[in-house]
MARBA-151954 format. One record per residue (C-alpha): y, z, x; residue in three letters. Coordinates in steps of 0.5 Angstrom, whole numbers, plus 500, padded with zeros to 3 digits. Layout:
% MARBA-151954
<<Y,Z,X>,Ala> ...
% end
This chain:
% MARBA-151954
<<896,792,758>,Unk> <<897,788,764>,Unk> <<899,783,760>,Unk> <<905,786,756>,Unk> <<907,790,763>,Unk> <<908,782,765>,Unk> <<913,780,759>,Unk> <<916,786,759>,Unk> <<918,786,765>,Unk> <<920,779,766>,Unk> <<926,775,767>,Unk> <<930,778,762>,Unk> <<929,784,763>,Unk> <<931,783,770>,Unk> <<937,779,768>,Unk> <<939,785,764>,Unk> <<938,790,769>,Unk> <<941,787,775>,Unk> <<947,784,771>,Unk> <<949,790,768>,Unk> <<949,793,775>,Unk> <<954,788,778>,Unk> <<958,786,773>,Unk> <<959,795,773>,Unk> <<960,795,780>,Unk> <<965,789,780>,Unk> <<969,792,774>,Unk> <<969,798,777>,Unk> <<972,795,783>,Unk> <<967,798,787>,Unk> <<969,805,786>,Unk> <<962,807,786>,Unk> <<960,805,793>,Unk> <<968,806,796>,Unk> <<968,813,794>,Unk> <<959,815,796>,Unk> <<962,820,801>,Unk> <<966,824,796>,Unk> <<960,824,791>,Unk> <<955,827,797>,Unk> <<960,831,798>,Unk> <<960,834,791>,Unk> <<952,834,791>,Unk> <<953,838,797>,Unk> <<958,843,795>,Unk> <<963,842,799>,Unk> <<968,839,793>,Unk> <<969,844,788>,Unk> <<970,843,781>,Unk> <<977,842,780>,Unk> <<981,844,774>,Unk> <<987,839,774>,Unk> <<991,835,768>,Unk> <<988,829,768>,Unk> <<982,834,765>,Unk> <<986,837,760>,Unk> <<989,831,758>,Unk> <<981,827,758>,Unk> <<979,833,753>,Unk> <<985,833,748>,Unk> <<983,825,748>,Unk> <<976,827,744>,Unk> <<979,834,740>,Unk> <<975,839,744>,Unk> <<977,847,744>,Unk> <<980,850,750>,Unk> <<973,854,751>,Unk> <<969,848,751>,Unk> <<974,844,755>,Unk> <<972,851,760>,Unk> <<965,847,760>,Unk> <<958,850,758>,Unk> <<957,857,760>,Unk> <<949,856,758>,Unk> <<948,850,762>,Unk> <<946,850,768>,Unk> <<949,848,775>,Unk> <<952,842,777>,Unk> <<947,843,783>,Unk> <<941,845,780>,Unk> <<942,840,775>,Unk> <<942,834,781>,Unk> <<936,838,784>,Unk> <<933,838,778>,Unk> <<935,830,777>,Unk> <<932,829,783>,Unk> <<926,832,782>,Unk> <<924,827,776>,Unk> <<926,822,781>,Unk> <<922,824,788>,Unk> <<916,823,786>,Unk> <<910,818,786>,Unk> <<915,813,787>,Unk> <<917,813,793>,Unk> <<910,813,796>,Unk> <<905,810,792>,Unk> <<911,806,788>,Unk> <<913,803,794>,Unk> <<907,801,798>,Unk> <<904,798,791>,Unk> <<910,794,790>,Unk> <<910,792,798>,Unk> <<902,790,795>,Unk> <<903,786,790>,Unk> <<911,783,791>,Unk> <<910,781,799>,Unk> <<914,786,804>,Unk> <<920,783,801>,Unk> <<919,786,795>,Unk> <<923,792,799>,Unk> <<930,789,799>,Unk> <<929,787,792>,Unk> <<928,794,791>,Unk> <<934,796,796>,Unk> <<939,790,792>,Unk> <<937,794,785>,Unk> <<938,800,787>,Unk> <<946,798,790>,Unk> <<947,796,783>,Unk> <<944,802,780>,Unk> <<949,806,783>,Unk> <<954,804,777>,Unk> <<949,805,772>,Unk> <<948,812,774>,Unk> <<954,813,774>,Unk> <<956,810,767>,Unk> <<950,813,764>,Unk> <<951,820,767>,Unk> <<959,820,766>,Unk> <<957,818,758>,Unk> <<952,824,757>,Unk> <<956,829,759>,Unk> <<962,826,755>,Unk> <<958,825,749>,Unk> <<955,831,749>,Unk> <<953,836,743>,Unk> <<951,844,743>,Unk> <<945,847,739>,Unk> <<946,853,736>,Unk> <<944,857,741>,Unk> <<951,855,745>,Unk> <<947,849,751>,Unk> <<950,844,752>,Unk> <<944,837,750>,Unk> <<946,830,752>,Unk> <<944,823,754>,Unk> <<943,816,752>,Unk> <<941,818,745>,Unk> <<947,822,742>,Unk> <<951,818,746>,Unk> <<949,812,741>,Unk> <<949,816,736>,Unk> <<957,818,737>,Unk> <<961,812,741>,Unk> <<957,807,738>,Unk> <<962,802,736>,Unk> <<957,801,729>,Unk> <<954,808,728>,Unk> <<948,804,725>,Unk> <<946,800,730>,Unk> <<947,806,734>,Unk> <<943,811,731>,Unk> <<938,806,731>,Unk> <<939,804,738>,Unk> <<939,812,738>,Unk> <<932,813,735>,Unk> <<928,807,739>,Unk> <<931,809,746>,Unk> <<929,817,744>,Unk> <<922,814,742>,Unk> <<920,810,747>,Unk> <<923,817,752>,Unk> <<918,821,750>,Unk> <<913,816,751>,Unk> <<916,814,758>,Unk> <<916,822,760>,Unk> <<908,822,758>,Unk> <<906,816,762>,Unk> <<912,816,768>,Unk> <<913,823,768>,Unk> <<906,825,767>,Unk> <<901,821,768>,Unk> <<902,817,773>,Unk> <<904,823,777>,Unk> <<898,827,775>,Unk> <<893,822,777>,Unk> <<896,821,783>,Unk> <<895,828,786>,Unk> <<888,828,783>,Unk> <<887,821,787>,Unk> <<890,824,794>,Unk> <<886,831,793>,Unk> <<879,828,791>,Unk> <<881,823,797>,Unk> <<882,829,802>,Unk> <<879,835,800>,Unk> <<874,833,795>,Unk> <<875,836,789>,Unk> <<874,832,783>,Unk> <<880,828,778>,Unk> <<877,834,772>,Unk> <<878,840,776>,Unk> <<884,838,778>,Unk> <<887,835,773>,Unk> <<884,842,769>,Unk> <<888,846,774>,Unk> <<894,842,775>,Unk> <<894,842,766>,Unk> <<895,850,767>,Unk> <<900,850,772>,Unk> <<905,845,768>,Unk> <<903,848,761>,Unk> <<906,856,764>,Unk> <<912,853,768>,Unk> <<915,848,762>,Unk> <<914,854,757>,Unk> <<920,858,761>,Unk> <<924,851,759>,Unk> <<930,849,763>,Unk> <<932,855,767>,Unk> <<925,855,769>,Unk> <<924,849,770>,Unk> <<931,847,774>,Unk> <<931,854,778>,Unk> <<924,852,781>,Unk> <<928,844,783>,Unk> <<933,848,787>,Unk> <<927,851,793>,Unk> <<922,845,791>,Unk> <<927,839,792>,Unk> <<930,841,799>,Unk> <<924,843,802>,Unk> <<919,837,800>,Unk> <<924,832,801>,Unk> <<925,835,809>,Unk> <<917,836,809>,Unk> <<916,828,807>,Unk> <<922,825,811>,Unk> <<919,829,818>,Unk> <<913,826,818>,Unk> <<914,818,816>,Unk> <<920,818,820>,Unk> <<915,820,826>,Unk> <<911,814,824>,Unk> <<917,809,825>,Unk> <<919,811,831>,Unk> <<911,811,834>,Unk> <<912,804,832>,Unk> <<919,802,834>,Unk> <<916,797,838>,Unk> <<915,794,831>,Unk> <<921,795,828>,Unk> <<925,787,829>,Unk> <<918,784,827>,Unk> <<917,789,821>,Unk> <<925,787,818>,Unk> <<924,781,819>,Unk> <<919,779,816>,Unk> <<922,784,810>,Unk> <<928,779,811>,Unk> <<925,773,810>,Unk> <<920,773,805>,Unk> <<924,776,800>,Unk> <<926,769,799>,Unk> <<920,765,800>,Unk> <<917,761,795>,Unk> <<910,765,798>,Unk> <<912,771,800>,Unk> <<906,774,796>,Unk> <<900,771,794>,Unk> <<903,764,795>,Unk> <<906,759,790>,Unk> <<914,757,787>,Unk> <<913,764,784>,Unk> <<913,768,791>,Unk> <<921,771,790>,Unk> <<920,772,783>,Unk> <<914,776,785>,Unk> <<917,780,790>,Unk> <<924,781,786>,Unk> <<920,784,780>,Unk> <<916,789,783>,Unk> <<922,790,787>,Unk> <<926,791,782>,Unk> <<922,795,777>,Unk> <<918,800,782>,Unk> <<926,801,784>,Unk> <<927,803,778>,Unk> <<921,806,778>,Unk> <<923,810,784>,Unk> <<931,812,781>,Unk> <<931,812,775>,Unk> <<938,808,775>,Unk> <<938,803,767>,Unk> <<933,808,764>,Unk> <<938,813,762>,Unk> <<933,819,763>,Unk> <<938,822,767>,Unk> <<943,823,763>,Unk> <<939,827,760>,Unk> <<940,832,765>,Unk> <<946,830,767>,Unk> <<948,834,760>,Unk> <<946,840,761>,Unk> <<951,842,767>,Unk> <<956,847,767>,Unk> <<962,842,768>,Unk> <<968,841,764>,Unk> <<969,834,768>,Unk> <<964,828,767>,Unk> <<966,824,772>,Unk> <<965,829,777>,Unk> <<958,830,774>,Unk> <<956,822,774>,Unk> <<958,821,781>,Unk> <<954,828,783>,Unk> <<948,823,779>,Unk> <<950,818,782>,Unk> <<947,821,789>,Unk> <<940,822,787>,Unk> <<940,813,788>,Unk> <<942,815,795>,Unk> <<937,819,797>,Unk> <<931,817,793>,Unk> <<932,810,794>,Unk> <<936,809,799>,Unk> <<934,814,804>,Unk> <<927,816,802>,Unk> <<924,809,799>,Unk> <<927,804,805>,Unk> <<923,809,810>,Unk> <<916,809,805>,Unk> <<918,801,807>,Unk> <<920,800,814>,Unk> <<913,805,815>,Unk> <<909,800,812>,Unk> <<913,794,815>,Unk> <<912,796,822>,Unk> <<905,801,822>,Unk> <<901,794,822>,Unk> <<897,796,815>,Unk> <<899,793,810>,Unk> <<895,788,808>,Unk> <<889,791,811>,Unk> <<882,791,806>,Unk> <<876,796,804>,Unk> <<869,796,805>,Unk> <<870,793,799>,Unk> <<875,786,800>,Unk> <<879,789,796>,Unk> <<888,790,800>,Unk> <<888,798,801>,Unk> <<894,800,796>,Unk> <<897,806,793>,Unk> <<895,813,797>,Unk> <<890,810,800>,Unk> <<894,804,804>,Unk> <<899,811,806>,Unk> <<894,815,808>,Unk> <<893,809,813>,Unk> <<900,808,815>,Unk> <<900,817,816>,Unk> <<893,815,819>,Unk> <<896,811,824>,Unk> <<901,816,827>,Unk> <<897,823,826>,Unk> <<889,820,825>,Unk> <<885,824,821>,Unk> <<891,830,818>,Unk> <<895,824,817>,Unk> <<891,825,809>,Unk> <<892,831,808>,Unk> <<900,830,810>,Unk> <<899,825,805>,Unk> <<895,830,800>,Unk> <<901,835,801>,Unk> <<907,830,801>,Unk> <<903,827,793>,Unk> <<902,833,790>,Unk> <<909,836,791>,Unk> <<913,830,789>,Unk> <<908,829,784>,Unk> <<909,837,782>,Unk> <<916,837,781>,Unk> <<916,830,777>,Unk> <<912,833,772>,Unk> <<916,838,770>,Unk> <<922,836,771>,Unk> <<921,830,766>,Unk> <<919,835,761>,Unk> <<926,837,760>,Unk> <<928,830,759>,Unk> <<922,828,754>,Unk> <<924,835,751>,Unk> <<930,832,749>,Unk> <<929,826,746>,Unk> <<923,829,742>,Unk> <<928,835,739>,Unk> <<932,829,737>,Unk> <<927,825,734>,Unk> <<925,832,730>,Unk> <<931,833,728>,Unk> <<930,841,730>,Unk> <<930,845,737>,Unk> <<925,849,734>,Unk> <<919,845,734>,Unk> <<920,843,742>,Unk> <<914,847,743>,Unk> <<910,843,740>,Unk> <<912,838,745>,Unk> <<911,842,751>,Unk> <<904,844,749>,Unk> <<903,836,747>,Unk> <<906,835,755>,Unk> <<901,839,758>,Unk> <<896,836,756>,Unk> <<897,829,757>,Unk> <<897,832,764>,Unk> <<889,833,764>,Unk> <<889,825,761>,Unk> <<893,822,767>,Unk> <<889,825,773>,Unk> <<883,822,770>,Unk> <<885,816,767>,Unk> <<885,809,772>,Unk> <<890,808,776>,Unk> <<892,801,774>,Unk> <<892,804,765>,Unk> <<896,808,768>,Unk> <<902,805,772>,Unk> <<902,799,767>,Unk> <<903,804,761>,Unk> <<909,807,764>,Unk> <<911,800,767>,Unk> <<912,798,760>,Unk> <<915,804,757>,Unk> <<920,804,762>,Unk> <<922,797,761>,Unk> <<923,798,754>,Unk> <<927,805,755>,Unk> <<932,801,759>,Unk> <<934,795,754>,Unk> <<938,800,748>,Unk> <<941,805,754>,Unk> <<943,798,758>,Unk> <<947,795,751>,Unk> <<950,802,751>,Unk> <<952,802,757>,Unk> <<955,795,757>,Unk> <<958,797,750>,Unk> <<962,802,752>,Unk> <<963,799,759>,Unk> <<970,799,758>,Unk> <<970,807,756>,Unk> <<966,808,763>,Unk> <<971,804,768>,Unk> <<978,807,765>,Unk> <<975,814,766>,Unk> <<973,813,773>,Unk> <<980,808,776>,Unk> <<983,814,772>,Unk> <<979,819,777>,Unk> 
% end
């Protein structure tokens, strides 16, 4: 498994991923990060959706009725879909994601992970502003989306596109069980045992009943618990780890420094030529890890928005890069570079890494309560990871299936893999969703270049 996470993710991977994301960035004339403000604006609500022509115009274009142009009435709101977005984004990632990725890439691996998300904020977009145009309805009247249908419907061959369509659902479903499932239940069980005691199995036992009850309620359910979790973790978690940058300001020049530096030594981490290409590979991939920008997945979500407006609703998406990366992950990483415990071992010899190396950089600001700051912050973010991923595994799955009927099957399946990822080890885990991501990414990236054209008209027209 570690020897296929290592090709997977290996120079072409990473080629692909950030040359998309400049080559979107430089065609659509920076308009993503020009207009970030009047992004957040709309995440927040402070824009209302607008009704203008250009709007009427765009959905005469694909021949759709005055109703759906209305937008979906049994979709969920843009708000909620955003919350729901981020909740499959805040998760694991921006806590162990970082300080694993800091372990093995170098402290510089932080500003490879902050350059990939400056360029996925394009990709977002594009991927978003797709699944929402493309979308479909099932016959209950919901609006579904992402990557797959719009494979299926604007690729320009349709059979490459349906095949495309069906290995990116495939290797979806499989990303939902290990990055949206396993690696986040294995890190809950992990902190808990850490702090409290508690074995992996009781956990995971309990963590299996929790999820199998909220996913059965499906998507409103589901993006109606995102609204309260999201806002109130992401205060919770932002309180503590800033508390510890500032108990450490001293230590900030040395800590960006070094960030700065050894992102492009040829010994930034374990030493060698292969130094910066260390860094740039756990930079980028646990980047990617973090927000989820060139997998597609949110799209997926994105779709199920009560909007008439898909630009609108792919740079309210855009913001979840903002906030996930930009803002949490650069912070999880100027903790770690200034409270002088990375690189720190166990009584073993071994680096501290995952939540034990957070545990001590919460431990260095607030001592023993530092862990359970930690156990609360993991098990939240983790929580909401895993039901929100569920909605977008969900649809891949019913795509495959052809039929929205058997989605039972999938969510019972999901709860279950629940139990298997709080008991697995921690490298099985997080290499199996490495390569899952890897592989998701590649049929979503030659869509969105496929189709780049139909992006960059939309969003300069906007």
């Amino acid at each position: 498994m570690e020897t296929l996470d290592g090709i997977v993710w290996g120079i072409p991977l990473l080629l692909l991923l950030l040359g998309t994301g400049a080559f979107l960035m430089i065609r659509m004339r920076f308009l993503p990060v020009r207009r970030l403000g009047y992004a957040l604006g709309c995440a927040v609500g402070r824009i209302p959706e607008k009704d203008t022509v250009y709007h009427e115009r765009r959905g005469a274009e694909k021949g759709m009725t005055h109703s759906e142009r209305r937008g979906a009435e049994k979709g969920i709101s843009p708000r909620s879909s955003l919350m729901t977005e981020l909740a499959a984004t805040i998760g694991i990632g921006n806590i162990v994601g970082v300080a694993t990725a800091m372990v093995l890439g170098g402290p510089g691996a932080l500003f490879w992970m902050m350059a990939a998300a400056f360029l996925g904020l394009p990709l977002k977009f594009a991927e978003s502003e797709l699944s929402v145009k493309y979308r479909v309805r099932t016959r209950e009247g919901r609006p579904v989306g992402g990557p797959m249908y719009t494979l299926e419907r604007a690729f320009p061959n349709r059979a490459a596109g349906r095949f495309l369509a069906k290995l990116y659902a495939v290797f979806a479903v499989f990303a939902s069980f290990g990055m949206g499932n396993m690696t986040q239940a294995n890190a809950i069980a992990k902190s808990v045992r850490k702090s409290f005691g508690v074995t992996e199995a009781e956990t995971g036992l309990v963590l299996t009943i929790v999820v199998i009850i909220v996913v059965l309620g499906g998507i409103g359910m589901i993006s109606g618990l995102a609204s309260y979790l999201v806002p109130g973790m992401a205060l919770f978690y932002l309180i503590g780890i800033l508390t510890v940058i500032l108990t450490h300001a001293s230590h900030i020049p040395d800590g960006i420094a070094d960030i700065l530096t050894q992102a492009f030594s040829a010994r930034s981490a374990a030493g060698g030529i292969g130094g910066m290409m260390t860094a740039m590979r756990y930079g980028v991939s646990r980047g990617v890890f973090s927000n989820e920008a060139g997998l597609g997945a949110g799209g997926i979500t994105a779709a199920a928005a009560r909007t008439n407006d898909p630009v609108r609703q792919g740079y309210i998406s855009m913001t979840g890069v903002f906030f996930d990366t930009m803002v949490l992950c650069l912070l999880t990483g100027m903790a770690l570079a200034v409270s002088g415990v990375l690189g720190i071992r166990n009584d073993c010899g071994q680096p501290l890494t995952g939540v034990e190396l957070m545990i001590a950089v919460f431990g260095s600001t607030f001592g023993e309560a530092g862990a359970f700051i930690v156990s609360i912050g993991m098990t939240l973010f983790a929580f909401a990871t895993i039901i929100a991923w569920e909605y977008q595994g969900e649809c891949a799955f019913a795509f495959l299936a052809g039929k929205w009927n058997r989605r039972m099957i999938y969510r019972m399946a999901y709860g279950l893999v629940t139990f298997v990822g709080a008991v697995c080890s921690l490298e099985l885990v997080w290499d199996f969703s490495d390569i899952m991501n890897g592989l998701m990414a590649v049929p979503n990236l030659i869509c969105v270049l496929v189709l780049s054209g139909t992006v960059c008209r939309d969003i300069r027209e906007y």
